[in-house]
C-alpha positions in Angstrom: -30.8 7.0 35.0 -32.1 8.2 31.6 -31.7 5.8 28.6 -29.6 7.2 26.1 -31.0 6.3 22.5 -28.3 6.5 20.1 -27.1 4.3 17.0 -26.5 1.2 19.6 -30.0 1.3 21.2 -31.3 1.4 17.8 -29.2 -1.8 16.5 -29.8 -3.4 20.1 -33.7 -2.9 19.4 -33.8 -4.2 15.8 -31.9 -7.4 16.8 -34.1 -8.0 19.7 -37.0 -7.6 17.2 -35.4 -9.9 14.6 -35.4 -7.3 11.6 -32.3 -7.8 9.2 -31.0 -4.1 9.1 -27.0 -2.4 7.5 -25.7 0.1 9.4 -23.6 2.2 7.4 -21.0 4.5 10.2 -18.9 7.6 8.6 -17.0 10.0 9.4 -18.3 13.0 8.0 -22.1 13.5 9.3 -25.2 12.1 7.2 -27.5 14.3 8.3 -29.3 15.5 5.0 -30.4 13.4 2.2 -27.6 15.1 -0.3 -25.0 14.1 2.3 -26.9 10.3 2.6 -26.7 10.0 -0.9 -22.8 11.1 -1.2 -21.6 8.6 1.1 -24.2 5.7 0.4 -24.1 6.4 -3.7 -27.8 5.7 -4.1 -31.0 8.3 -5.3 -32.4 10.8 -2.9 -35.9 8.5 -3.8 -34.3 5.3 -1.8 -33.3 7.9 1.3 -36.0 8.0 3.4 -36.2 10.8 6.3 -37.9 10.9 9.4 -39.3 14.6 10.1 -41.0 14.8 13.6 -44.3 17.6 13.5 -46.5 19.0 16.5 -50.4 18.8 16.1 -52.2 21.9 16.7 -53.3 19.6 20.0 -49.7 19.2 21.0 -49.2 16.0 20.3 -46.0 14.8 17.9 -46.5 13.0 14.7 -43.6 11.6 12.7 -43.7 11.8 8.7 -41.7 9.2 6.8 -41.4 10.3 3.0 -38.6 9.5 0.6 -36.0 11.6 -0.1 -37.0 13.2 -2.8 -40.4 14.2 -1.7 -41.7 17.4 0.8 -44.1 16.8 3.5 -47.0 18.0 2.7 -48.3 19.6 6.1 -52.1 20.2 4.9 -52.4 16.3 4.0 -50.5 15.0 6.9 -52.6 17.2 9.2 -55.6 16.2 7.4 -54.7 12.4 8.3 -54.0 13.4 11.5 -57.6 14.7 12.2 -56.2 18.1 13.1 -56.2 21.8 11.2 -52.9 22.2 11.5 -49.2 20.8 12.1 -45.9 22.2 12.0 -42.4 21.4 12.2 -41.2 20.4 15.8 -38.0 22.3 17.3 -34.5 20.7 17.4 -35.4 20.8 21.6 -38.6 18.8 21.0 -37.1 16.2 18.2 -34.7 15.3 21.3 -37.6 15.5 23.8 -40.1 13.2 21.7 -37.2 10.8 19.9 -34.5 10.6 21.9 -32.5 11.7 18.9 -30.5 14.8 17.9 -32.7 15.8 14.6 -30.2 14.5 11.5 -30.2 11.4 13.5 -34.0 10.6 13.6 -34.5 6.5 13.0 -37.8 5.4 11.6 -38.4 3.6 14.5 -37.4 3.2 18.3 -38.1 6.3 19.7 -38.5 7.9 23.8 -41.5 8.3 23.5 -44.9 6.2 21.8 -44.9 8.7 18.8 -48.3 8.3 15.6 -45.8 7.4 12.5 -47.3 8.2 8.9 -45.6 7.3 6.4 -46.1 8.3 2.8 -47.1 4.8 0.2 -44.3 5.9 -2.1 -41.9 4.3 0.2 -43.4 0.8 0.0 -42.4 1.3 -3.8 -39.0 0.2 -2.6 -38.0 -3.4 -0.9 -35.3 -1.3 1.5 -34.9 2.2 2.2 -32.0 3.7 4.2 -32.8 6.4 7.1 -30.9 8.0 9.8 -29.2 5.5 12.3 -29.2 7.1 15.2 -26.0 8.8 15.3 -25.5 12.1 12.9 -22.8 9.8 10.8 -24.8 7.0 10.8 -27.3 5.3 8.6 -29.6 1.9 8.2 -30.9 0.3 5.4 -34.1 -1.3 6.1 -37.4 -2.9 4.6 -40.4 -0.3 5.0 -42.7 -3.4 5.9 -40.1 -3.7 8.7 -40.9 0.1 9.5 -44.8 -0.2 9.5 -44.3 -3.3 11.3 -42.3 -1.6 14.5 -43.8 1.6 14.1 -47.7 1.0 13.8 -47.4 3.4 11.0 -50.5 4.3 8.8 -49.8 4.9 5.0 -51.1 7.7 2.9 -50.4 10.3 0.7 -48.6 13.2 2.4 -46.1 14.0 -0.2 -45.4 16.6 -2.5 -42.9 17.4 -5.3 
């Protein structure tokens, strides 16, 4: 039987792991930071997202930047230790995370996935990201992120 990862995995996981997390559940999908900030009321800095990329060796990276912010492919690759990166496919955002993309957590994923996540997010004591579910979204510390994830910080933003 295949584990289905969804917003109750995710808030099963983070109370197994003891991290103090909201989950905010609507009824209208959250699955771009405009529609984020709508429903939650807050700037597009304190939304966080959670964009999965493929190495030019194949393997999947996932880039945590605020809202705000682009990736910045040439400095995440560059971090990476690879020339290039690009974004992954809706079929291989399922396939690596579990998770429809627009529903991408910042942690608890299928599969052991290299986080990186940009140093503007530790400018903020909690962030909120997807949840799991397209209309659903958590508000959580980044130290709790970097913590669960393993994530590496650097500078892989741009305006």
């Amino acid at each position: 039987m295949e584990y289905n990862f969804s917003s109750e995995s995710l808030r099963d996981f983070l109370k197994v792991a003891g991290v103090s997390v909201r989950f905010f559940e609507f009824a209208e999908h959250t699955m771009t930071v405009d529609a984020a900030v709508r429903r939650i009321g807050v700037g597009r800095e304190r939304i966080i997202k959670s964009l999965l990329f493929i190495c030019d060796d194949g393997s999947p990276v996932l880039a945590i930047i605020t809202g705000d912010r682009r990736v910045d492919e040439k400095k995440l690759a560059n971090i990476c230790g690879v020339k290039r990166v690009r974004r992954a496919t809706p079929e291989e955002v399922k396939y690596f995370t579990g998770y429809e993309v627009g529903a991408v957590p910042p942690v608890h994923h299928k599969t052991k996935i290299k986080t990186v996540m940009d140093s503007r997010v530790l400018d903020f004591d909690r962030v909120i990201g997807g949840g799991g579910g397209i209309n659903v979204l958590i508000e959580i510390s980044p130290d709790d992120i970097k913590r669960l994830s393993g994530a590496q910080i650097g500078d892989i933003s741009r305006d």
